[in-house]
C-alpha atoms as a printed R data frame, in Angstrom:
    type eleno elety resid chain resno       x      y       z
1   ATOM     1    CA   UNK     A     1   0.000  0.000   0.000
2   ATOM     2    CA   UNK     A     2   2.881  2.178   1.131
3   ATOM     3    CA   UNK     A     3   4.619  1.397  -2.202
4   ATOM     4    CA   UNK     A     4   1.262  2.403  -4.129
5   ATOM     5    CA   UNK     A     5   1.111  5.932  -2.600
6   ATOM     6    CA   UNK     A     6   4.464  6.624  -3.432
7   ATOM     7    CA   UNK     A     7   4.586  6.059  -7.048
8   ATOM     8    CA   UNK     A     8   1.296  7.076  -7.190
9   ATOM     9    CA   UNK     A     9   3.007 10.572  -5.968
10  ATOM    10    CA   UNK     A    10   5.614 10.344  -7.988
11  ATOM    11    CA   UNK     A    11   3.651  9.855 -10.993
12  ATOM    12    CA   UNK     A    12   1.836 13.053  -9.908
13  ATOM    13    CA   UNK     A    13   4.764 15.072  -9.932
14  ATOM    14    CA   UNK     A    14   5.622 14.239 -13.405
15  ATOM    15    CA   UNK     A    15   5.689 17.066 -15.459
16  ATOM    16    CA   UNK     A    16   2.977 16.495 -18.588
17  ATOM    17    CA   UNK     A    17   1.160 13.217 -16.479
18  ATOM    18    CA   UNK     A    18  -1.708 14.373 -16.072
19  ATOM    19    CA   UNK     A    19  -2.203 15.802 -20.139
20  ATOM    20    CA   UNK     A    20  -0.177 12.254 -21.105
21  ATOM    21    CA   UNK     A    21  -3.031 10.857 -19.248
22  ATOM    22    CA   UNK     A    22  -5.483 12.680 -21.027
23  ATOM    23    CA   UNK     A    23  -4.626 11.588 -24.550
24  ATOM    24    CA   UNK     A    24  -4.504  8.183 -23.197
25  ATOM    25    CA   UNK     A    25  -8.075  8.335 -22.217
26  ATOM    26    CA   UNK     A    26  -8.659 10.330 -25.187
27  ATOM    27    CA   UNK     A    27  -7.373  7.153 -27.016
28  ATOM    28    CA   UNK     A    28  -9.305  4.369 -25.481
29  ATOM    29    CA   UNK     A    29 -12.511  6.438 -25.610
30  ATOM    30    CA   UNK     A    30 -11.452  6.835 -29.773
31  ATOM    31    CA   UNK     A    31 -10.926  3.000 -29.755
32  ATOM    32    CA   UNK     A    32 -14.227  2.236 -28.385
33  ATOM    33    CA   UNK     A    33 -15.807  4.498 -30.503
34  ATOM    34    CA   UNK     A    34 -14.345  3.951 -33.636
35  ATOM    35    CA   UNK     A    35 -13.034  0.419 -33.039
36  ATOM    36    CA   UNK     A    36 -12.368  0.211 -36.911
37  ATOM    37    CA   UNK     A    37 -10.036  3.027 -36.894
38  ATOM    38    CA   UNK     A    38  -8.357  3.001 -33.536
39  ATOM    39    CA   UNK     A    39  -7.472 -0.432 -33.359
40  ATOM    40    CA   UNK     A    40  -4.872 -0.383 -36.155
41  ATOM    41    CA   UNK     A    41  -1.926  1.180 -36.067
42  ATOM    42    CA   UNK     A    42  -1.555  2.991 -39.298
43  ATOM    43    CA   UNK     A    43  -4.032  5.886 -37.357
44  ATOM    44    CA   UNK     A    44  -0.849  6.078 -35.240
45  ATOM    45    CA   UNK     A    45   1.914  6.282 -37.613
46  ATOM    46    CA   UNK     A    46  -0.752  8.674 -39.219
47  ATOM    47    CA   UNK     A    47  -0.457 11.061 -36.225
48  ATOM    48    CA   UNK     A    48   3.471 10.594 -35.992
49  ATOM    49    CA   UNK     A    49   4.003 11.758 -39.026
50  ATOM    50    CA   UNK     A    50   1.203 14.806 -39.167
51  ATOM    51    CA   UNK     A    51   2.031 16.138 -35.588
52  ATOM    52    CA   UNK     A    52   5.580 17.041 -35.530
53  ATOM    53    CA   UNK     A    53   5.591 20.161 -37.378
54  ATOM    54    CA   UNK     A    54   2.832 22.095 -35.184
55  ATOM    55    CA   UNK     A    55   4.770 20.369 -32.327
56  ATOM    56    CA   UNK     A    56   7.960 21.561 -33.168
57  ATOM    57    CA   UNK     A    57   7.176 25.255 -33.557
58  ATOM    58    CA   UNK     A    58   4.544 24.528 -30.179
59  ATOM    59    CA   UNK     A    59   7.869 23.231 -28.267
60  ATOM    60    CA   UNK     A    60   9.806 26.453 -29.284
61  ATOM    61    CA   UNK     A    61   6.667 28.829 -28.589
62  ATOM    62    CA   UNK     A    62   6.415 27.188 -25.083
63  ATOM    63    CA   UNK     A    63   9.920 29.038 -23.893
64  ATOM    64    CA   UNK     A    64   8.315 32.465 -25.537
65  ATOM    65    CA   UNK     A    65   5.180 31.963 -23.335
66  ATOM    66    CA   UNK     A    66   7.310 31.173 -20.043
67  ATOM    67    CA   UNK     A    67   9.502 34.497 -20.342
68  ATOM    68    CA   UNK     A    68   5.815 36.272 -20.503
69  ATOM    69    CA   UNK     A    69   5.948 36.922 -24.410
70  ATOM    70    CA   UNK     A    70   4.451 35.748 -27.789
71  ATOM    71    CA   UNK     A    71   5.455 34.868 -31.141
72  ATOM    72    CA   UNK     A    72   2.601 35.145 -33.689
73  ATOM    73    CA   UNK     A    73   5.534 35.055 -36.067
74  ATOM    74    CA   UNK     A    74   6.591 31.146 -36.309
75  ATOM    75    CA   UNK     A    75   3.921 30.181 -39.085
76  ATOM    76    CA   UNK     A    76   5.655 32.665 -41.168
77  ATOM    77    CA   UNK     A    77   9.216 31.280 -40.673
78  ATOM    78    CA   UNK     A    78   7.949 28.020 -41.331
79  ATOM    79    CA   UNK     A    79   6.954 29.389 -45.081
80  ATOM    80    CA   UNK     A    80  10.158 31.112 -45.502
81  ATOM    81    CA   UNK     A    81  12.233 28.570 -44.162
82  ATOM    82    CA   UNK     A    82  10.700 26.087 -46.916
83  ATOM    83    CA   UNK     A    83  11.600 28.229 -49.360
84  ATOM    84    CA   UNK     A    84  14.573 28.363 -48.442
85  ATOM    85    CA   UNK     A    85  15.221 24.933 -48.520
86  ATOM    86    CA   UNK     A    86  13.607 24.291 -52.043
87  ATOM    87    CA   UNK     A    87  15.133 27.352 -53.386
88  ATOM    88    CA   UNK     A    88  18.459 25.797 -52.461
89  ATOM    89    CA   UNK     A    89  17.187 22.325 -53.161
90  ATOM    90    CA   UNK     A    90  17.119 23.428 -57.097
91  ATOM    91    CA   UNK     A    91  19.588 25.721 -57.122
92  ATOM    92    CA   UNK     A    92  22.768 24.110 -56.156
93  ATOM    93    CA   UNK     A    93  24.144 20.689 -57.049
94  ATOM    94    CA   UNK     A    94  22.219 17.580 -55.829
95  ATOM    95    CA   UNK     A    95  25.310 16.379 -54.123
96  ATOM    96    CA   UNK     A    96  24.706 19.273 -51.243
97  ATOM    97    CA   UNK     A    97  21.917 20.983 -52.454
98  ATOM    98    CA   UNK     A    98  19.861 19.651 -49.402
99  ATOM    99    CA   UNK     A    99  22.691 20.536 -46.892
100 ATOM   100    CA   UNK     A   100  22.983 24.348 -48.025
101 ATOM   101    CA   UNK     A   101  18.688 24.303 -48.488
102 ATOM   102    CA   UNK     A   102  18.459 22.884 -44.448
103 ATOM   103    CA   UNK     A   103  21.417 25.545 -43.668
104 ATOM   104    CA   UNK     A   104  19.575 28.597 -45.696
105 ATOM   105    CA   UNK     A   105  16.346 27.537 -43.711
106 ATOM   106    CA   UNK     A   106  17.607 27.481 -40.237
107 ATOM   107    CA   UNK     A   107  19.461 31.355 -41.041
108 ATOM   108    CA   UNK     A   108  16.325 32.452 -42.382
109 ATOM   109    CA   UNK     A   109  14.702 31.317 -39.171
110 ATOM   110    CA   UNK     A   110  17.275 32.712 -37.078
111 ATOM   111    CA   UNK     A   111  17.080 36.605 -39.159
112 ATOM   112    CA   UNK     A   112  13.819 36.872 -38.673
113 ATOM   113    CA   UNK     A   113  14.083 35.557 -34.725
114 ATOM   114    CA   UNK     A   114  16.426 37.791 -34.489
115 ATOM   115    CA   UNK     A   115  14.843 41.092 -35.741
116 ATOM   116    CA   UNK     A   116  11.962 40.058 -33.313
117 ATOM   117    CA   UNK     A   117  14.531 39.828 -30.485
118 ATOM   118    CA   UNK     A   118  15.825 43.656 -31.467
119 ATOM   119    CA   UNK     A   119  12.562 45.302 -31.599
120 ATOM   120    CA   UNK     A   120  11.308 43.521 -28.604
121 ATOM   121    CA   UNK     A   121  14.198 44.096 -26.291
122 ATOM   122    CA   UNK     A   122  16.126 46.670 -27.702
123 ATOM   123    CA   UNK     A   123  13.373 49.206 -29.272
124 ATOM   124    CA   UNK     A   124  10.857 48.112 -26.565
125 ATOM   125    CA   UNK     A   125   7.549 47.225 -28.926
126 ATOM   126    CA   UNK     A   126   5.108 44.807 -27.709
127 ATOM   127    CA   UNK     A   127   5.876 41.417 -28.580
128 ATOM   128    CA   UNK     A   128   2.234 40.500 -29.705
129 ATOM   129    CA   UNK     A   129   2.188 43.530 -32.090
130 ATOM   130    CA   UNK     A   130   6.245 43.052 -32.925
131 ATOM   131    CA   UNK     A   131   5.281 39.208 -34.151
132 ATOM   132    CA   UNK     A   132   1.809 40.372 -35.611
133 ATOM   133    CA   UNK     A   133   3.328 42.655 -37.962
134 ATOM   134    CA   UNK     A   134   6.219 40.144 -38.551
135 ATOM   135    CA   UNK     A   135   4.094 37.344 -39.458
136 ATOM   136    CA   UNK     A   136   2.451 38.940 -42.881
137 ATOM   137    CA   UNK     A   137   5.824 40.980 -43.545
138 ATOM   138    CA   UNK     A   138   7.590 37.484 -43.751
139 ATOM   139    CA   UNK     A   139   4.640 35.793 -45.401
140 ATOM   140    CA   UNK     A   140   4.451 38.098 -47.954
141 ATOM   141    CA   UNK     A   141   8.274 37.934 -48.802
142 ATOM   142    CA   UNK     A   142   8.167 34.686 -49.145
143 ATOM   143    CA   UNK     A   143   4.469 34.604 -51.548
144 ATOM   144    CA   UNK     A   144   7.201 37.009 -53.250
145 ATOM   145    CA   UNK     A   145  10.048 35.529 -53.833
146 ATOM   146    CA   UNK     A   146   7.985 32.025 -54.520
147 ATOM   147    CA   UNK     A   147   5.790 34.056 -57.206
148 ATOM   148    CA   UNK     A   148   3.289 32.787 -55.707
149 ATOM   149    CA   UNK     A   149   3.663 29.241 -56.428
150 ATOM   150    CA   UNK     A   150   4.505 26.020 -55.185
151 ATOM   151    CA   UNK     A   151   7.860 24.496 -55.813
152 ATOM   152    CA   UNK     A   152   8.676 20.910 -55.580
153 ATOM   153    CA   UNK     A   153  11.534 19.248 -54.035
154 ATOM   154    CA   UNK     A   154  12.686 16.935 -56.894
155 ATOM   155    CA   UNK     A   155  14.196 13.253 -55.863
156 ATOM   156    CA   UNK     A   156  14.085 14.117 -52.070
157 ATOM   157    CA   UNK     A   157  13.024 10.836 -51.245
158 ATOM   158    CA   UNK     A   158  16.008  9.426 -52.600
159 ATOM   159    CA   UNK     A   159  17.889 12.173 -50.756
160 ATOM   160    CA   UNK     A   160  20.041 10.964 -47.985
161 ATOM   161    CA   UNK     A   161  18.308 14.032 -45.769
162 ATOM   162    CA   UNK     A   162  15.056 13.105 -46.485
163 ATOM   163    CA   UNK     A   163  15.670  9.613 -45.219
164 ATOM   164    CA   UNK     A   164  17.348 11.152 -42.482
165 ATOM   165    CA   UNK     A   165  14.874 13.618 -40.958
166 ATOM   166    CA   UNK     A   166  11.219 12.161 -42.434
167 ATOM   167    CA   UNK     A   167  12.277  8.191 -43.140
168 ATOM   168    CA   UNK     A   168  10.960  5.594 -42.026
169 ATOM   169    CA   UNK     A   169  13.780  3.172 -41.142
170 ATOM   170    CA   UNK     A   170  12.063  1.408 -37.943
171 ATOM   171    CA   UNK     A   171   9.511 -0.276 -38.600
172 ATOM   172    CA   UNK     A   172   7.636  2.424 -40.168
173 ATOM   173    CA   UNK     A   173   7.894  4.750 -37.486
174 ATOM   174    CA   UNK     A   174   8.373  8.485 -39.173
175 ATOM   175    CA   UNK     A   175  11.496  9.682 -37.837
176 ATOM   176    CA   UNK     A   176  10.519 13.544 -37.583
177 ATOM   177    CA   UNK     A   177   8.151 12.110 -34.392
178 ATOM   178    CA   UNK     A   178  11.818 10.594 -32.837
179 ATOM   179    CA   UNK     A   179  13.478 14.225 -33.885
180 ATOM   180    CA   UNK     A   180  10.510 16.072 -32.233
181 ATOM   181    CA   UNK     A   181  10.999 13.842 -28.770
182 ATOM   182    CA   UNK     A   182  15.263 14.271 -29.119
183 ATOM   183    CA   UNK     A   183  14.017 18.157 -29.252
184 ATOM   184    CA   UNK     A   184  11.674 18.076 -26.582
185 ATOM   185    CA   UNK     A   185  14.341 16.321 -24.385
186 ATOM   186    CA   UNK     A   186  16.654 18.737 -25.118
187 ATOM   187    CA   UNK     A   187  14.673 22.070 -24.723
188 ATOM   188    CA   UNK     A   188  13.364 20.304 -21.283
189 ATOM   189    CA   UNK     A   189  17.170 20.769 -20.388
190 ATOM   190    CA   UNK     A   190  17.718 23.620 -21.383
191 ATOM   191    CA   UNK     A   191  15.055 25.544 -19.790
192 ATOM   192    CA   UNK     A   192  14.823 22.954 -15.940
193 ATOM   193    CA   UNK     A   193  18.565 22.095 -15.697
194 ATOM   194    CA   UNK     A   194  20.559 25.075 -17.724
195 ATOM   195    CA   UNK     A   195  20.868 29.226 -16.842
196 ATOM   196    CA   UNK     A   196  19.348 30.412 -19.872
197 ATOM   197    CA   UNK     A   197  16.476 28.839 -18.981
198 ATOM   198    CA   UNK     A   198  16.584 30.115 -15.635
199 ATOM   199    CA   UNK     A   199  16.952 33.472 -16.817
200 ATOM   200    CA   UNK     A   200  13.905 32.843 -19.612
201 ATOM   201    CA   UNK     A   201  11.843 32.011 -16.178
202 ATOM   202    CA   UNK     A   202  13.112 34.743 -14.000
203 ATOM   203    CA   UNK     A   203  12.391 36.941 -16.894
204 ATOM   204    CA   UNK     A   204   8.724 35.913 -17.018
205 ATOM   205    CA   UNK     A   205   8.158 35.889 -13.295
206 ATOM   206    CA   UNK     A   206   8.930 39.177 -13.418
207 ATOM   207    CA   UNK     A   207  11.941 40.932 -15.834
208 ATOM   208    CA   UNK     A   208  12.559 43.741 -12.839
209 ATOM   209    CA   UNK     A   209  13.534 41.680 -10.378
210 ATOM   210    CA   UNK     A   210  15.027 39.063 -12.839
211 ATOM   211    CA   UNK     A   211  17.453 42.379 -14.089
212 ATOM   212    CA   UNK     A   212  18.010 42.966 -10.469
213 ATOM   213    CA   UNK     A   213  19.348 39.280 -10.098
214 ATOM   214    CA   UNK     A   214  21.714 40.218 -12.820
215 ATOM   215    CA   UNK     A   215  20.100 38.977 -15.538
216 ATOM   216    CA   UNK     A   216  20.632 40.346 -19.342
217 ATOM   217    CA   UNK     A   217  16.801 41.077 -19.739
218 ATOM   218    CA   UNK     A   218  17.282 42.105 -23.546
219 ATOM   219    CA   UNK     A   219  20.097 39.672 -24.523
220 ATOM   220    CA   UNK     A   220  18.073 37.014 -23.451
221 ATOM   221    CA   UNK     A   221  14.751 37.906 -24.763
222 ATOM   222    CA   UNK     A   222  16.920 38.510 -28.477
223 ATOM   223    CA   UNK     A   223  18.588 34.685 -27.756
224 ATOM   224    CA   UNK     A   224  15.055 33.557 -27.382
225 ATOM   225    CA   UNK     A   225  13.376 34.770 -30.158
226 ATOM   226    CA   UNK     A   226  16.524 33.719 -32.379
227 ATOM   227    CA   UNK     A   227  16.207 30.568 -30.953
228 ATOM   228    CA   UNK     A   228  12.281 29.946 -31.782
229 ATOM   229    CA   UNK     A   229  13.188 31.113 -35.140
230 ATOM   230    CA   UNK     A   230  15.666 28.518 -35.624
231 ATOM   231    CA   UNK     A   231  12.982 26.354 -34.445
232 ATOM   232    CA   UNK     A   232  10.514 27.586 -36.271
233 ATOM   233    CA   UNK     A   233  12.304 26.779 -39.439
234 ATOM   234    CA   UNK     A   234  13.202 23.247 -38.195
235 ATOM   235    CA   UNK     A   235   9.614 22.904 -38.343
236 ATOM   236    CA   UNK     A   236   9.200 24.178 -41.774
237 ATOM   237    CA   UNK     A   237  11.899 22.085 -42.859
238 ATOM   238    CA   UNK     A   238  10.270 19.132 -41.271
239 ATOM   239    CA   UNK     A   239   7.307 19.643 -42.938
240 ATOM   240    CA   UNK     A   240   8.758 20.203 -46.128
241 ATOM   241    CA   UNK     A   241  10.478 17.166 -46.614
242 ATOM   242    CA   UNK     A   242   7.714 15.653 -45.729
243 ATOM   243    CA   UNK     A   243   5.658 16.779 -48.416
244 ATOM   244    CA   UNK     A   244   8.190 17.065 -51.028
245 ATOM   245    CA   UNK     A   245   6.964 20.092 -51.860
246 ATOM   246    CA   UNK     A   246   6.964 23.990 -51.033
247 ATOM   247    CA   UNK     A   247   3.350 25.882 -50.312
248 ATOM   248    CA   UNK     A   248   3.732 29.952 -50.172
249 ATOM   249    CA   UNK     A   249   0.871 29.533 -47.028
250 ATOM   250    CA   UNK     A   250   2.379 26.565 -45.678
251 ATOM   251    CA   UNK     A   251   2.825 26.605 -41.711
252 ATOM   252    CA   UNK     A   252  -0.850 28.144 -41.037
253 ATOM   253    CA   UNK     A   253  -0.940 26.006 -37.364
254 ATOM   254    CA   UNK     A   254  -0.643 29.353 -35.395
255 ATOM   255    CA   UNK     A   255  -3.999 28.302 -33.213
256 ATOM   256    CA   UNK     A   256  -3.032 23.987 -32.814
257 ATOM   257    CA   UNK     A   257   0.128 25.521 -31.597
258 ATOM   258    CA   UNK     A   258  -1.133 27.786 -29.111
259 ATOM   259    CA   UNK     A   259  -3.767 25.244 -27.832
260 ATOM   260    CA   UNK     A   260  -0.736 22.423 -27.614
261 ATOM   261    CA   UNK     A   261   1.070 24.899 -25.074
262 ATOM   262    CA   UNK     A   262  -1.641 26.217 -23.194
263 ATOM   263    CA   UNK     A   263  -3.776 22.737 -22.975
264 ATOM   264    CA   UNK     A   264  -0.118 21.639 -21.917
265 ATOM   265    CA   UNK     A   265  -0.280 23.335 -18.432
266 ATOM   266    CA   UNK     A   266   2.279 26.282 -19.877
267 ATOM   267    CA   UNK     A   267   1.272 29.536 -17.668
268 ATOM   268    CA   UNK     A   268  -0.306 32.246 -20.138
269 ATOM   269    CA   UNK     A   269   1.294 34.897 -17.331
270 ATOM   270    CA   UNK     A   270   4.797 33.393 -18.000
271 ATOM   271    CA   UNK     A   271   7.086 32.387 -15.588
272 ATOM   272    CA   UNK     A   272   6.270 28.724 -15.952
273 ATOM   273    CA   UNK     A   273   6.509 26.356 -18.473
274 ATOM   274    CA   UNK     A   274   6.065 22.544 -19.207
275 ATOM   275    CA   UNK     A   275   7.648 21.292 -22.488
276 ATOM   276    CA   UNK     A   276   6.244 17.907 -22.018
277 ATOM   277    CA   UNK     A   277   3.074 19.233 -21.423
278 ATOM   278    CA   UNK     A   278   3.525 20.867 -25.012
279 ATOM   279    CA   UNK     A   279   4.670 17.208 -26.154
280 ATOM   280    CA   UNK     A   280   1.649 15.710 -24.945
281 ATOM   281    CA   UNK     A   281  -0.882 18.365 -25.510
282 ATOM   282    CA   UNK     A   282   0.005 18.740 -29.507
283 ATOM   283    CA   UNK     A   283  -0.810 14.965 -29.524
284 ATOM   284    CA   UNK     A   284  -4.262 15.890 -28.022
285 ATOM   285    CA   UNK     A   285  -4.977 18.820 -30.247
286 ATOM   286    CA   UNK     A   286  -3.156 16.701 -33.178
287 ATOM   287    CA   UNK     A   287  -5.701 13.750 -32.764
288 ATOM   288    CA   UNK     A   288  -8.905 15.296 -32.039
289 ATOM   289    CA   UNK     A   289  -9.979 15.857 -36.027
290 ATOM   290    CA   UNK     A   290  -9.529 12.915 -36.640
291 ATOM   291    CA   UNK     A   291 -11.138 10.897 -33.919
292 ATOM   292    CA   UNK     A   292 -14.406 12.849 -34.423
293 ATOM   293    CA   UNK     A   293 -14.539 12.375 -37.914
294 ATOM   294    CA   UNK     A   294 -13.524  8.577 -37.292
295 ATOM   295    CA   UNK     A   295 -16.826  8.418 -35.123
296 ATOM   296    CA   UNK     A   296 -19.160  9.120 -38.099
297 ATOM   297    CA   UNK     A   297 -20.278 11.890 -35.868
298 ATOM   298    CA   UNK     A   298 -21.457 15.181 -38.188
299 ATOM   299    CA   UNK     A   299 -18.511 17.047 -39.287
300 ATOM   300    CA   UNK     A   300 -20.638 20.411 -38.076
301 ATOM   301    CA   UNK     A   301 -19.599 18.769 -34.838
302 ATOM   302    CA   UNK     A   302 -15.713 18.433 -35.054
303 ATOM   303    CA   UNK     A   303 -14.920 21.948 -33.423
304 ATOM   304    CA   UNK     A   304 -17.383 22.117 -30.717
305 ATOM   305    CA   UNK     A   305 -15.994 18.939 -29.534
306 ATOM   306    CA   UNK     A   306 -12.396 20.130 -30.101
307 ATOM   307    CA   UNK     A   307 -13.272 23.348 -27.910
308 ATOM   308    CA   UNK     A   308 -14.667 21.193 -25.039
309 ATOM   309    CA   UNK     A   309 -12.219 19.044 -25.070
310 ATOM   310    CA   UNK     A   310  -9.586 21.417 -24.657
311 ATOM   311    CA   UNK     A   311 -11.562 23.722 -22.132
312 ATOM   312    CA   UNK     A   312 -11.628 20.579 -19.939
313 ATOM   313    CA   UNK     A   313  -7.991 20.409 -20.267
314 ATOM   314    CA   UNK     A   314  -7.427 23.426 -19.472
315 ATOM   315    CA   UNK     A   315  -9.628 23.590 -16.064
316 ATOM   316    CA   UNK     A   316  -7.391 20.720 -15.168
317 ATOM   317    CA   UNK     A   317  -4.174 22.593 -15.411
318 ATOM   318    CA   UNK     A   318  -5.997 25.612 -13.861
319 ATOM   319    CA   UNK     A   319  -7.571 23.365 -11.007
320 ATOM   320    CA   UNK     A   320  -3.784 21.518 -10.194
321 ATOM   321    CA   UNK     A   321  -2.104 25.119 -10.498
322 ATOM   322    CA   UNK     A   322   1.295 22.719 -11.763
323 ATOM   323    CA   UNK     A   323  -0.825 20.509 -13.662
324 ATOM   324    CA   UNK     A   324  -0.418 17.319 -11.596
325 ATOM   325    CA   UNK     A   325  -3.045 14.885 -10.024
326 ATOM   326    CA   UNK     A   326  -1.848 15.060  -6.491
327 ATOM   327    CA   UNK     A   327  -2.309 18.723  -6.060
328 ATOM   328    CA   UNK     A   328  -5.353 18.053  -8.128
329 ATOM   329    CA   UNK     A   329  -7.362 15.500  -5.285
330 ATOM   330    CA   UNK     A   330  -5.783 17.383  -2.692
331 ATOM   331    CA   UNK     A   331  -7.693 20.279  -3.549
332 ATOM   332    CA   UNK     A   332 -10.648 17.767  -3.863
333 ATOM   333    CA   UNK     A   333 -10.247 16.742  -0.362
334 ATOM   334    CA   UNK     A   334  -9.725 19.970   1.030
335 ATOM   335    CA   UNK     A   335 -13.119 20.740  -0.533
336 ATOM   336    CA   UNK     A   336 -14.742 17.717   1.047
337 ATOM   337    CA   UNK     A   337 -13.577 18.241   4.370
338 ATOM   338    CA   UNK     A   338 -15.348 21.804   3.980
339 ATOM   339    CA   UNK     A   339 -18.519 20.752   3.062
340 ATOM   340    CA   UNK     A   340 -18.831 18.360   5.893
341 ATOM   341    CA   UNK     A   341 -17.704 21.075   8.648
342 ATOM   342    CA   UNK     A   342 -20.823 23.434   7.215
């Protein structure tokens, strides 16, 4: 019994158990009601391969929302960044052509990160309306430059990158799902167990006292919006590939993204943020379309059950306040015991 209560507390404190637990129930309610679908594992190698990109960008967006600002830029970067890549797919030789495409993406990512960064922390505008106005500057560069029109990525599934980044060497698992789990692990480091992310933290919590500490407020805010840039563009890349082919309005996931962090227990004041949470919750958001369809239920239906859904996720982060179970009942408890004493 003993043992029982304590991994039951341990599982508690896991950051993302409770919205991993979620899509699990999410999954067996799918399963029972669309036994047909949900029993077979393509549907799942179906979501591995569709859910990276928003989760990607969502993963990067997360550390924006902890150091209390937002990028409504990303879905841009991701259309830029694929141009990038398929400008330099056909313009160089085929030997490295995907090399310098994958390195053109990630700079372009990076630039426009990095202008963010500069007129967020340096010039001192608004990060919503910095972003806003950043998103259809860099769309419409890239509708631009593109002409307007789709470009395809010829032979990239022969292409040593495309096996790399989008194959499917195990078992038929895509890889991009294994890259976006390597790059949740990672970011998970960077912002629990490394000083930048301490600073991105302190910095949401609250940037006066965080510049008292002796924090570089603006240097950091620039190195983060570089950094979701870069990720941005990862995702664009990702998605790309993918496709094997370049869409002028490709990336338009602003909204999945933003529901993937904030159905992931990320705190909308900043100051707190759970990348697994993200991990899990883009899953959620990711799967949701499809279920409903997959239960024959009207498709007039699909987004009111998507909005309740997530609203009942989102009570559940609010009501555990960290977005675990055991401060969850607690709180249940605590309520008992009061209605007894009246």
């Amino acid at each position: 019994m003993n043992f029982l209560k304590s991994a039951y507390r341990f599982l508690g404190r896991l950051e993302g158990f409770a919205i991993a637990t979620v899509l699990l129930v999410l999954y067996l309610v799918l399963i029972v009601a669309a036994p047909a679908v949900f029993t077979r594992p393509m549907i799942y190698f179906s979501f591995l391969e569709t859910v990276p990109p928003t989760l990607i960008a969502a993963l990067g967006l997360t550390l924006v929302i902890t150091a209390g600002e937002i990028d409504l830029s990303f879905p841009a970067v991701v259309s830029l960044s694929g141009f990038a890549l398929a400008w330099g797919w056909k313009t160089f030789d085929p030997a490295y052509c995907a090399v310098i495409g994958i390195i053109l993406a990630l700079a372009a990512g990076a630039l426009v990160g990095y202008i963010n960064g500069l007129m967020v922390a340096r010039i001192g505008v608004p990060s919503i309306m910095a972003t806003l106005a950043a998103n259809f500057f860099w769309y419409g560069i890239s509708i631009l430059l593109a002409g307007g029109l789709q470009q395809t990525l010829r032979g990239s599934e022969e292409n040593f990158v495309h096996e790399l980044l989008v194959g499917r060497p195990f078992g038929g698992i895509p890889l991009q799902a294994l890259w976006s789990l390597v790059l949740a692990v990672f970011l998970w480091f960077i912002l629990n167990r490394h000083k930048f992310g301490e600073s991105v933290m302190f910095i949401g919590d609250n940037a006066n006292v965080a510049r008292v500490m002796g924090v570089n407020v603006e240097a950091t805010r620039i190195r983060l919006f570089t950094l979701h840039g870069m990720i941005a563009a990862f995702s664009g890349i990702v998605l790309t590939l993918n496709i094997g082919v370049f869409y002028p309005n490709q990336g338009n996931y602003l909204l999945p993204a933003m529901a993937s962090v904030f159905v992931g227990g990320t705190s909308i004041d900043g100051g707190a943020g759970s990348i697994f949470g993200t991990f899990f919750g883009s899953y959620v958001i990711g799967s949701l379309e499809a279920g409903v369809v997959a239960t024959t239920i009207s498709g007039y239906w699909v987004q009111v059950v998507e909005g309740g859904v997530m609203a009942a996720v989102v009570v559940l982060n609010a009501a555990t306040g960290k977005g675990d179970f055991a401060s969850l009942f607690s709180r249940f408890r605590q309520v008992g015991r009061g209605s007894r004493e009246t």
